[in-house]
C-alpha positions as CSV (number, residue, x, y, z in Angstrom):
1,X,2.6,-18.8,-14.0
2,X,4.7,-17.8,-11.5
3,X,6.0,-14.4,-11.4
4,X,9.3,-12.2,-10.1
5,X,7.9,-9.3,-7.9
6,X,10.2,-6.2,-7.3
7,X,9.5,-4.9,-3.8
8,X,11.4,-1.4,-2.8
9,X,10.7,-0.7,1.0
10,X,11.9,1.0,3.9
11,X,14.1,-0.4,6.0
12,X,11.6,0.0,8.9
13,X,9.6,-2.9,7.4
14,X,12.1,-5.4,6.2
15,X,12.1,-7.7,9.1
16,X,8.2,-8.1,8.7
17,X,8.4,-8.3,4.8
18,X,11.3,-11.0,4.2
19,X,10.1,-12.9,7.0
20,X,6.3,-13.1,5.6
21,X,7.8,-13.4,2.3
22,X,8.8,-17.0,2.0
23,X,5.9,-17.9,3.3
24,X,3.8,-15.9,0.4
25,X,6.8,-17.7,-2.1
26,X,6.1,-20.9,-0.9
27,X,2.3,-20.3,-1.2
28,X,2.3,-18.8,-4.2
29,X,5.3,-20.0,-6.4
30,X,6.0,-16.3,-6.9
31,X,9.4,-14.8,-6.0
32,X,9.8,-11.8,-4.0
33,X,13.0,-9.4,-5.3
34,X,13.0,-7.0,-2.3
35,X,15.5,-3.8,-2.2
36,X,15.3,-1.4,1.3
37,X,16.4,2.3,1.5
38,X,15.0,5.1,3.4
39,X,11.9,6.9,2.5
40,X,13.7,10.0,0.9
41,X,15.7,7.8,-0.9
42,X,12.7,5.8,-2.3
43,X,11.3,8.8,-3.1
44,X,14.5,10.0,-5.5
45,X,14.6,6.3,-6.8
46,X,10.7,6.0,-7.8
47,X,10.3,9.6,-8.8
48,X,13.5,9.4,-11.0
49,X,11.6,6.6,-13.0
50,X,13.0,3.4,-11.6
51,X,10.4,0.3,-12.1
52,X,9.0,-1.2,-9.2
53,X,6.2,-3.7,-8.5
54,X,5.2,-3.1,-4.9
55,X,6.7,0.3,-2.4
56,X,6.1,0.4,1.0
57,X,7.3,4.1,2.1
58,X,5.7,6.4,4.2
59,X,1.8,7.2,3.6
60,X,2.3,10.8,1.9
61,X,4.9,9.7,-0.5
62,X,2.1,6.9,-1.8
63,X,-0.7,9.7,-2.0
64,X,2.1,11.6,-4.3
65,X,2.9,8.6,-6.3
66,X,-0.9,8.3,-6.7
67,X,-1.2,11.5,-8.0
68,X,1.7,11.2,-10.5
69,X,-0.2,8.0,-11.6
70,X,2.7,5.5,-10.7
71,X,0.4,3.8,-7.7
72,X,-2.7,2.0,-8.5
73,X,-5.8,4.3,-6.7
74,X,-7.5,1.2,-6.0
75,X,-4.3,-0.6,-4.9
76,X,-3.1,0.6,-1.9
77,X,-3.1,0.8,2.2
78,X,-2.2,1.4,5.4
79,X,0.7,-0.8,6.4
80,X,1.7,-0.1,9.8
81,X,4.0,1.9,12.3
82,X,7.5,1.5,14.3
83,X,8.6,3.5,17.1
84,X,11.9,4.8,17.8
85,X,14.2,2.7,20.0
86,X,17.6,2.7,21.8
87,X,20.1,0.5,21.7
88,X,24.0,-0.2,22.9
89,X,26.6,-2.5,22.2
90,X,26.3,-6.3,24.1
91,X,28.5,-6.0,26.8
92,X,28.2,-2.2,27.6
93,X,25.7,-0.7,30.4
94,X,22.4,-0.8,29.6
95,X,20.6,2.2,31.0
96,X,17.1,2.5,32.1
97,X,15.4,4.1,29.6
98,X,11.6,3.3,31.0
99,X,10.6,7.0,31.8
100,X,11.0,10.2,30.6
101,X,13.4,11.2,33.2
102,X,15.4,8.3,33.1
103,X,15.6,8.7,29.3
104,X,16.8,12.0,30.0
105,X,19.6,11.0,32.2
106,X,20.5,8.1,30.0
107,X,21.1,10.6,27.4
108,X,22.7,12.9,28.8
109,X,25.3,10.4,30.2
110,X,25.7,9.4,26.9
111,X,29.3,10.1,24.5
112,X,27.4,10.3,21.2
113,X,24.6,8.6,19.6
114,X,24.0,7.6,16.4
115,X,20.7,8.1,13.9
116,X,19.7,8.0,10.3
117,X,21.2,10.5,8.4
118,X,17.7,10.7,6.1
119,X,15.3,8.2,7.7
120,X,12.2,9.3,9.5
121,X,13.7,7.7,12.6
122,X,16.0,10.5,12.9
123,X,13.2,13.4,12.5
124,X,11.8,11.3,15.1
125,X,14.6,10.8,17.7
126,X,15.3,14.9,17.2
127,X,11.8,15.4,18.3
128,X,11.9,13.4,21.7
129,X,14.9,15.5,22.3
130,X,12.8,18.6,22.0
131,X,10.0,17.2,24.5
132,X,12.8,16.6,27.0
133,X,14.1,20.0,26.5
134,X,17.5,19.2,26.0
135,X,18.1,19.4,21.9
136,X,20.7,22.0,22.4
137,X,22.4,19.9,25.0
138,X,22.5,17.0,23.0
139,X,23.5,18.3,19.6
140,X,27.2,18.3,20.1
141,X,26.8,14.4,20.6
142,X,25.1,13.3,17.5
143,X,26.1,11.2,15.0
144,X,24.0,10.8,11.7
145,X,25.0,7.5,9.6
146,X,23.5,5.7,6.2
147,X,21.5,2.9,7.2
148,X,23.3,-0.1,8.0
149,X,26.3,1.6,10.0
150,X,25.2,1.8,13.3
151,X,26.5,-1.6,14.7
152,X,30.6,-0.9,13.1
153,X,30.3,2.6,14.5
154,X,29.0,1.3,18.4
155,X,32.0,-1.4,17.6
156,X,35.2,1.3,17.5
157,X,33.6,3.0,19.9
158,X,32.5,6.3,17.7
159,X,29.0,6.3,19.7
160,X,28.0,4.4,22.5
161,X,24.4,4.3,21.7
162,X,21.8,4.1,18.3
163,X,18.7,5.5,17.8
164,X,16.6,3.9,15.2
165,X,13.1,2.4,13.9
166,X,11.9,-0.3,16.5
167,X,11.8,-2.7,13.2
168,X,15.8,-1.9,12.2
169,X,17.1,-1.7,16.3
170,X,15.5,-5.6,16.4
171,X,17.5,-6.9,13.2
172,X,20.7,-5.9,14.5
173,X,23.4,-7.9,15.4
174,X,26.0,-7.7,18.7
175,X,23.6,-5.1,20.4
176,X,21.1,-4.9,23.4
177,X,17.7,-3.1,23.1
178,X,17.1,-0.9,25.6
179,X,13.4,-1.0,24.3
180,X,11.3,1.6,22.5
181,X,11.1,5.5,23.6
182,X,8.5,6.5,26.2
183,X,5.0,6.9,24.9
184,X,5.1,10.6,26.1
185,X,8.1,11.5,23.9
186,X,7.6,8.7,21.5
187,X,7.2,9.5,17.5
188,X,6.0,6.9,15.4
189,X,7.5,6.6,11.5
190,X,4.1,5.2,9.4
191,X,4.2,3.2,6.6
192,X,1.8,2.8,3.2
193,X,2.0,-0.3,0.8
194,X,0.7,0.4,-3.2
195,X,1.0,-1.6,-6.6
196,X,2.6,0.3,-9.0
197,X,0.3,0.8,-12.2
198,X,3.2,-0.6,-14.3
199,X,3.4,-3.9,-12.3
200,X,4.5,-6.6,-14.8
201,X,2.1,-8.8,-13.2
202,X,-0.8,-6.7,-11.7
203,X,-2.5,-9.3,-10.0
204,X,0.5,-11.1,-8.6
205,X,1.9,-7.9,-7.3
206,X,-1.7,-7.0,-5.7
207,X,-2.1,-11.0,-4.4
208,X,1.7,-10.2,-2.6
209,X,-0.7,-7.0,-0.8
210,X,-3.1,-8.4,0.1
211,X,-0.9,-11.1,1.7
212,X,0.8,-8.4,3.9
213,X,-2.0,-6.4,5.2
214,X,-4.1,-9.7,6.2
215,X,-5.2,-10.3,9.4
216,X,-3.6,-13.5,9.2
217,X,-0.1,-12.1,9.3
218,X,-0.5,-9.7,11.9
219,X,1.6,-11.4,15.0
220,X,4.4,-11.2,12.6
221,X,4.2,-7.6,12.9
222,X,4.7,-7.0,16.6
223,X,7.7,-9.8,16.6
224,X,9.3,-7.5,14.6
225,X,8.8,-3.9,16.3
226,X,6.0,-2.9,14.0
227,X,2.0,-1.9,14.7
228,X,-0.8,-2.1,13.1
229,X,-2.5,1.3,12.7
């Protein structure tokens, strides 16, 4: 029979996850109900009791969520990672952002910049700024926004540049990547996948895992600014 699956994820992996699954929906019959919000948000929403079939948060939240006995032990795994990228409005200069230095000068040039307010992107993006050696420099110039309100905010002209997951920067609309950070100052945001031990259907929700950490599926996840670890 087929079954409804409740997904809660970070917003890191949604491009990889609704793309993969209509194909797991056409496979299967089963539908996929997924719902994104950053980690510490997941963490609030699943702590605070809310029922869920399949999260995909970061890896220590799904040891915790093991622990309190709301993840299967036997039903979870590494998912993958995303890097932190730049990106600008379409239509607006598009600095070189390739090196170290030029990353430097690109951000110094910049008005303001936008990141998450709570993501891991953020916690990311702040570090880079510390390898550069210019956090206090920049702090003047930063924007934090919920997820979703980078591209109105680049729009009216509030920041002229967003820094965000590799996997979010990719999905959005009316801007230009300027690519990923450089490996030298880069920070990587990693993901987990479990099955909740109160999945309505256990063995639909652990056949929709499997699905998503298969080898089969992996060019998906570089399309769409993840990594396999």
């Amino acid at each position: 029979m087929a079954a409804e699956i409740k997904l809660i994820g970070s917003p890191g992996v949604r491009g990889v996850v609704m793309e993969l699954a209509s194909g797991f929906e056409k496979q299967t019959g089963h539908r996929i109900a997924a719902d994104f919000a950053v980690i510490a948000v997941i963490k609030r929403r699943v702590e605070g009791g809310e029922a869920f079939d399949v999260v995909i948060p970061g890896p220590e939240l799904i040891g915790d969520l093991v622990k309190q006995g709301k993840v299967a032990p036997d039903a979870n795994a590494p998912f993958g990672r995303t890097g932190v990228g730049l990106a600008v409005l379409t239509g607006t200069p598009a600095p070189d952002i390739s090196t170290p230095g030029k990353l430097r000068d690109a951000l110094l040039a910049a008005k303001a910049i936008g990141h998450s307010r709570e993501g891991q992107s953020g916690v990311g993006f702040r570090a880079a700024l510390d390898k550069l050696g210019i956090a206090n420099l920049m702090r003047p110039k930063l924007r934090t926004f919920d997820e979703g309100g980078y591209v109105e905010a680049l729009k009216s002209g509030e920041i002229d540049m967003v820094a965000s997951g590799m996997g979010p920067i990719l999905e959005m609309r009316g801007v230009e990547v300027l690519g990923p950070l450089p490996r030298d100052v880069q920070s990587y945001v990693r993901f987990s996948i479990g099955v909740a031990t109160a999945a309505r259907d256990p063995a639909a929700a652990r056949a929709f895992m499997r699905f998503l950490t298969s080898a089969e599926v992996a060019p998906a996840f570089k399309a769409r600014g993840l990594e396999r670890d």
